[in-house]
C-alpha positions as CSV (number, residue, x, y, z in Angstrom):
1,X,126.0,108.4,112.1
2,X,122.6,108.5,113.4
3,X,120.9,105.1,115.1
4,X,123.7,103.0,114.1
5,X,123.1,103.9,110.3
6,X,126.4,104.6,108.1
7,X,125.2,107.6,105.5
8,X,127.2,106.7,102.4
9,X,128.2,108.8,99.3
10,X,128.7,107.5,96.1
11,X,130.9,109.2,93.8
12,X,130.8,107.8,90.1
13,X,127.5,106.2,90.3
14,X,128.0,103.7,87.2
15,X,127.6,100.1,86.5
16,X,129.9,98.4,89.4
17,X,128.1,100.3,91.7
18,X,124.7,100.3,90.6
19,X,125.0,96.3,90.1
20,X,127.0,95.7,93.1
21,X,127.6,98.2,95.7
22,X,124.1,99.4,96.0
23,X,122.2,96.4,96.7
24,X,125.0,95.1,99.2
25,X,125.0,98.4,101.0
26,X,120.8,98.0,101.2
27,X,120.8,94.7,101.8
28,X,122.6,95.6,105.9
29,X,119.9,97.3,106.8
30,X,122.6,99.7,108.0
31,X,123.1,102.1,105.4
32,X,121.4,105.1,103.6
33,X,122.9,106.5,100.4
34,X,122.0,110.0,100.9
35,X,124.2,111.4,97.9
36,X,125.3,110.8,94.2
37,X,127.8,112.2,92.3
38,X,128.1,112.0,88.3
39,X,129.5,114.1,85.5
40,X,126.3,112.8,83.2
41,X,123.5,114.0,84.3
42,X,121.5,111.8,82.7
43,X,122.8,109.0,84.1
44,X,122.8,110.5,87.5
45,X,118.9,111.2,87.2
46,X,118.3,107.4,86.5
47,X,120.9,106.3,89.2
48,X,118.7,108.7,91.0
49,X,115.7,107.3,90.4
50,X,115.8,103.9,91.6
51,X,116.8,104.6,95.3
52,X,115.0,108.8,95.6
53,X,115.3,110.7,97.9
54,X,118.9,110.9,97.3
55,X,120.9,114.4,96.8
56,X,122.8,114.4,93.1
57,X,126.1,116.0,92.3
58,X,127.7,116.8,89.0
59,X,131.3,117.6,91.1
60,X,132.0,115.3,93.6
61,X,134.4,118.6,95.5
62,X,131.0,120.0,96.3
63,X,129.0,116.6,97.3
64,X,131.9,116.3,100.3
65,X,130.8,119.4,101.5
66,X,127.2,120.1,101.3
67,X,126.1,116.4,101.7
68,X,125.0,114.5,104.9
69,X,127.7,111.6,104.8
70,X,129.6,109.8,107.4
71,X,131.4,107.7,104.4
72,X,131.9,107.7,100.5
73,X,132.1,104.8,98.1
74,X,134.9,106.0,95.1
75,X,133.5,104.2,91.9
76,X,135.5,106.1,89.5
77,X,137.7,105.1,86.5
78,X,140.8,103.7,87.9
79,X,143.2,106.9,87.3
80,X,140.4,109.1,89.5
81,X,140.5,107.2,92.8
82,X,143.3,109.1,94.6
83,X,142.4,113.1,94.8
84,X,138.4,112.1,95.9
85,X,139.6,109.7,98.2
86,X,142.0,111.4,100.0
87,X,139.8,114.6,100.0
88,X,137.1,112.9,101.8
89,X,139.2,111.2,104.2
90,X,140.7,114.4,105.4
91,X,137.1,115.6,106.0
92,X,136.7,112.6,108.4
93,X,134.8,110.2,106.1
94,X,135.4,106.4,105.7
95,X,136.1,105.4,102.4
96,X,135.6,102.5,100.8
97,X,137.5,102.2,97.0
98,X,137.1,99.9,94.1
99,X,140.4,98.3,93.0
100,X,142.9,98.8,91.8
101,X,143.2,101.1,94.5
102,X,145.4,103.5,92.3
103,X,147.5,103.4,89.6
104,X,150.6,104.2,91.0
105,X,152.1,103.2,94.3
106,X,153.1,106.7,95.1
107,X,149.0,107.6,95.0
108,X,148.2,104.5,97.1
109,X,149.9,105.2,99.9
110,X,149.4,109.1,100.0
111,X,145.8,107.4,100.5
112,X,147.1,104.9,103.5
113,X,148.2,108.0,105.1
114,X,145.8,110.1,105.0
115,X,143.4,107.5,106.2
116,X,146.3,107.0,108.9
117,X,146.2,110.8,110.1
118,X,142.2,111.4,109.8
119,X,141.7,107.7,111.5
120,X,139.2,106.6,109.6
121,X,138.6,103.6,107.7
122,X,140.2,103.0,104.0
123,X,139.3,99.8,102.7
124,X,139.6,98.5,99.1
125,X,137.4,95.9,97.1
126,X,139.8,93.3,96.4
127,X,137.8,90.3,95.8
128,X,140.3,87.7,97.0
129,X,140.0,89.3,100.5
130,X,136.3,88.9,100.7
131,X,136.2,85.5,99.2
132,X,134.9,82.3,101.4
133,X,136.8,79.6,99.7
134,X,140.0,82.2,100.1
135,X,140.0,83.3,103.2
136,X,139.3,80.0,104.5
137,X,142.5,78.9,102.4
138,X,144.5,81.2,104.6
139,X,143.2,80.3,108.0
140,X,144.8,76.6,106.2
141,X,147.6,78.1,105.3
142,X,148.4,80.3,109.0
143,X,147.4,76.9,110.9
144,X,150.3,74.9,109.3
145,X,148.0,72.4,107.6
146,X,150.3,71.9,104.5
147,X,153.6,73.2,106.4
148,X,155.6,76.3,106.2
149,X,154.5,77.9,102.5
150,X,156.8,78.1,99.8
151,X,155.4,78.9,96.8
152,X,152.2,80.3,94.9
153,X,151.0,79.7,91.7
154,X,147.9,82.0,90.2
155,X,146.3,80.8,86.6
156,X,143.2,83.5,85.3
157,X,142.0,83.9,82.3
158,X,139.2,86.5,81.3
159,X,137.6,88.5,77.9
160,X,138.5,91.9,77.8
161,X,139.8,92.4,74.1
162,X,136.4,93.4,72.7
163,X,137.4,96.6,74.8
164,X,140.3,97.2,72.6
165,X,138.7,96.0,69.4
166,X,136.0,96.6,67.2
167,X,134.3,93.8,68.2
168,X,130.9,93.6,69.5
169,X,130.1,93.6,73.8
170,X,129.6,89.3,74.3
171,X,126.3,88.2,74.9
172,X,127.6,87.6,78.7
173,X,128.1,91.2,79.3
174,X,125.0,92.3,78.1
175,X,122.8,89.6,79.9
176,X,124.4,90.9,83.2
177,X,123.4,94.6,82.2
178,X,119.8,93.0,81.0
179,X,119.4,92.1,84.6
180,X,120.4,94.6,86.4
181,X,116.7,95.9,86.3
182,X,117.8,99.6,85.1
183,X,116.9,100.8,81.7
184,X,119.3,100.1,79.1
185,X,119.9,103.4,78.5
186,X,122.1,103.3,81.3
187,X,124.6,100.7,79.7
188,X,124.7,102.2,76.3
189,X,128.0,103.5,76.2
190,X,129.4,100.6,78.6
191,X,132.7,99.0,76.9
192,X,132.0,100.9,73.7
193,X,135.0,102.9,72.3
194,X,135.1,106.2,73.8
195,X,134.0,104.6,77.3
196,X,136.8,104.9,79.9
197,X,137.3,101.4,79.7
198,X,138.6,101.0,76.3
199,X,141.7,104.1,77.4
200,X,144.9,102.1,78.6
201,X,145.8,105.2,80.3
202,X,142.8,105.3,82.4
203,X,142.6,101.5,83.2
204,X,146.3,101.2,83.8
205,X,146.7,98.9,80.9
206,X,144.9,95.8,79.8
207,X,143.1,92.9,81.2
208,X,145.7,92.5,83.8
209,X,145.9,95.9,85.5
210,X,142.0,95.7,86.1
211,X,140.8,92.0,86.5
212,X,144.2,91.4,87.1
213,X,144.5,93.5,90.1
214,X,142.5,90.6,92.1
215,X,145.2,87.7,91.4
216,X,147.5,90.2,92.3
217,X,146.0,90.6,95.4
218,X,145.1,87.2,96.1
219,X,149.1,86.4,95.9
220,X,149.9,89.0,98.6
221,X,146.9,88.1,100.6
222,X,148.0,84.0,100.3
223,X,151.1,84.7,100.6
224,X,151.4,86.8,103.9
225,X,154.0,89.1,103.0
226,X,154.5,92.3,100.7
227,X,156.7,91.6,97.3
228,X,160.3,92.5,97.4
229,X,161.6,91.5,93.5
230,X,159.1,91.3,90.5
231,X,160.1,90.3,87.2
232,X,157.5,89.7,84.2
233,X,156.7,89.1,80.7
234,X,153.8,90.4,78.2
235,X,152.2,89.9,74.8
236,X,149.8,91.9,73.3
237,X,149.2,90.1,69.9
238,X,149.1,93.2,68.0
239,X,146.5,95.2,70.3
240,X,147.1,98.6,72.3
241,X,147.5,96.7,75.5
242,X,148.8,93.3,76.9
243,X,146.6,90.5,76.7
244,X,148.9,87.7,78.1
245,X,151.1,88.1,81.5
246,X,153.4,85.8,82.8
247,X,155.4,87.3,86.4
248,X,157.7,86.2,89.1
249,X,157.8,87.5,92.2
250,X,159.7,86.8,95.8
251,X,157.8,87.8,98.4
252,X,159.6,89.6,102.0
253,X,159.1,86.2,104.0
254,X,160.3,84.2,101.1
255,X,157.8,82.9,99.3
256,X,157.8,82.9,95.5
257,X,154.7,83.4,93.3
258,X,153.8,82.2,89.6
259,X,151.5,84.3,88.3
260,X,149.9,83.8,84.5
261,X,146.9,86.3,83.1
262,X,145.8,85.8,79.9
263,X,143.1,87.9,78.1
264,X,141.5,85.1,75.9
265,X,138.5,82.1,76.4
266,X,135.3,84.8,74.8
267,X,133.5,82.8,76.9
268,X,135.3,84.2,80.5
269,X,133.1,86.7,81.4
270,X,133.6,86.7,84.6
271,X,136.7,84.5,84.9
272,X,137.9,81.1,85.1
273,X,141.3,79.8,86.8
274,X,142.7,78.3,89.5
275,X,145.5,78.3,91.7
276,X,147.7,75.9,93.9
277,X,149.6,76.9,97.1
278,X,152.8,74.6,97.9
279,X,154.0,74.0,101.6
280,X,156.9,71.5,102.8
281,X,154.4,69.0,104.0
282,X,151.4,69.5,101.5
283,X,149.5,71.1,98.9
284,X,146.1,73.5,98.8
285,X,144.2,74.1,95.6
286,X,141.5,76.0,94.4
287,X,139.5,76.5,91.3
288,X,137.2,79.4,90.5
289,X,134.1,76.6,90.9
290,X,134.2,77.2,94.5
291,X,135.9,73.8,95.6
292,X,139.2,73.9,97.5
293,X,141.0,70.9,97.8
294,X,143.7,70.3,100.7
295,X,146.8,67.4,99.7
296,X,149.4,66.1,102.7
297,X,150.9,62.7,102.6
298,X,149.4,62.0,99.2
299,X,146.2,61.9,100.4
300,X,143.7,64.5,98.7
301,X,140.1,65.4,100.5
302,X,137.7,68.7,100.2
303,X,138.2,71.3,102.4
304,X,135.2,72.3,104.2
305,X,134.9,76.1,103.6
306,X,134.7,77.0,107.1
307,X,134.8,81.0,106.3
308,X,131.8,82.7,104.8
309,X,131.8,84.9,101.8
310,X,131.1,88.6,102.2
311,X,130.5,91.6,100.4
312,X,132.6,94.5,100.5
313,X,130.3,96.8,101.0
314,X,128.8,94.9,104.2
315,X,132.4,94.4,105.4
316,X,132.7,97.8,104.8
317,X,129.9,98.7,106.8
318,X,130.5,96.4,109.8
319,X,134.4,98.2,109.9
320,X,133.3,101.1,110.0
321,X,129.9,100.8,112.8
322,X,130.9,97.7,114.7
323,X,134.6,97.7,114.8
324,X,135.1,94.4,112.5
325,X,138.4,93.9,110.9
326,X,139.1,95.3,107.8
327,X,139.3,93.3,105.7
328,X,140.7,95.0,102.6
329,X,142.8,97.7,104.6
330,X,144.8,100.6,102.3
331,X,148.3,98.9,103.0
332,X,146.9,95.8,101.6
333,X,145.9,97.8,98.7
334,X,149.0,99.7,98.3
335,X,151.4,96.8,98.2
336,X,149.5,95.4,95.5
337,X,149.6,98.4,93.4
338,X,153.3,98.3,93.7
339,X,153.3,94.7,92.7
340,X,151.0,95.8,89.5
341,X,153.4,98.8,89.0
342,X,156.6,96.8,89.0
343,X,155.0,93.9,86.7
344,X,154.2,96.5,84.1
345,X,158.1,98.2,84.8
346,X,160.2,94.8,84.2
347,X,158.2,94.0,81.5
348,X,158.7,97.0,79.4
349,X,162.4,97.4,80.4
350,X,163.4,93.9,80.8
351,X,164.5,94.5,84.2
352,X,164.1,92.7,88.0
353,X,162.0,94.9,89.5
354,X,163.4,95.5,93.5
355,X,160.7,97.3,95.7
């Protein structure tokens, strides 16, 4: 760290970090990606040519050690997180992860600890956590405004079966890759068959295990307490992965959580749902327009959001130079890959799940 500048690494340079992670980390002031790592090395040279002079990598192993880095973004498919992330933080770099953190709970928390013995920052992009209109919903929830929480209830739905189909990319996805500003060249093969995407095995399963992994989140988060029993149900309407989820959980304080994820609505790009926390005194609601709405004695108003959005790479950074909370930490991330872990368990052997 030179002159309060974080050098950053990314490894698996492709569309979520290109579209997201990159501007954010620019847009602090505060960072310098000095390295990329991709297998393509096609795709590498044009990842490389919009933000030059950067080092480039084909193998990620040698970009830990031969690169100028204080921390490393992890931007791989799901089932790669773990062995990069844990390598760098045993070299002494902060690492920041895209969710789910892992796809097991076994390689989440062999991450917590390694962050734990290297101390160094391990934070996870769990959107929920970043979120304005959620995170001022907890600082409701921990103030008491609609009493003593007792239950959650999550509603999402997104697209995600053109993954697993023959069907064409929607027009959404491809106006988000139109303006990205990079040539298309670097999208061609994004959510085509053969694209990591469209391997269950690599995603962790369908809609759920990826988009999902938010919601998921979001409960825990809400909530304020890991999950202790999990018990769920799925359809897959004759696809290779589930495309509707419906799971119960008790959480360790107590509180109980409804959650329902359903891969349908083509026109859910990003998302649409909604979900309503239930205290002895009140109710708090949000939808995915932004509004949260707070209900005690039968009388509804607007919550002001008094927290502000904010990105996880700039949350990232300020951990990691200033000393800010973290925001996403690894235990977070952990417990809700177990939660992920068990919904997928009961509901292929029709079992409460205890954790």
């Amino acid at each position: 760290m030179s002159d309060n500048v974080l050098d950053v690494g990314i490894i698996g340079i492709g569309a979520i970090a290109m579209l997201s992670r990159v501007p954010a980390l620019r847009s602090t002031g505060r960072a310098s990606i000095t390295a990329l790592c991709r297998r393509n090395q096609g795709y590498l040279r044009m990842a490389q040519e919009t933000m030059a002079p950067v080092e480039i990598y084909t193998d990620w192993r040698e970009m830990l050690d031969r690169a100028p880095m204080d921390a490393v973004l992890i931007c791989t498919p799901h089932h790669l997180h773990t062995e990069p992330a844990v390598a760098a933080l045993e070299r002494g770099l902060h690492v920041l992860v895209e969710k789910p953190m892992a796809l097991t709970a076994e390689d989440a928390w062999s991450m917590v600890e390694a962050a734990r013995k290297a101390d160094c920052v391990l934070m996870a992009t769990y959107a929920g956590r970043f979120s304005g209109q959620t995170r001022t919903a907890k600082c409701l929830l921990d103030e008491g405004r609609i009493g003593a929480l007792r239950q959650l209830a999550i509603a999402f739905t997104a697209y995600r079966r053109f993954l697993w189909t023959a069907e064409e990319m929607p027009a959404g996805w491809r106006t988000i890759a139109a303006q990205s500003g990079l040539p298309a060249e670097f999208f061609a093969n994004w959510g085509r068959q053969g694209h990591w995407f469209t391997e269950p095995e690599k995603v962790g399963g369908g809609m759920f295990a990826d988009v999902g992994a938010h919601q998921v989140s979001m409960a825990l988060y809400l909530g304020g307490a890991p999950p202790t029993e999990v018990v769920a149900f799925t359809e897959s309407v004759g696809l290779s992965v589930e495309c509707f989820v419906s799971a119960q959980a008790r959480l360790a304080n107590g509180v109980m959580v409804s959650l329902i994820s359903a891969d349908a609505n083509p026109g859910a790009v990003v998302g649409k749902g909604m979900w309503t926390a239930i205290g002895d005194e009140g109710t708090l609601t949000a939808d995915w327009n932004g509004d949260l709405w707070i209900d005690v004695d039968g009388r509804q108003e607007q919550a002001e959001l008094t927290v502000p959005r904010i990105d996880p790479a700039t949350a990232f950074v300020n951990c990691v130079l200033d000393g800010a909370p973290n925001l996403a930490p690894g235990e977070h991330g952990a417990h809700a890959v177990a939660f992920a872990e068990a919904v997928y368990r009961s509901a292929a052997e029709g079992v409460i799940v205890n954790l």
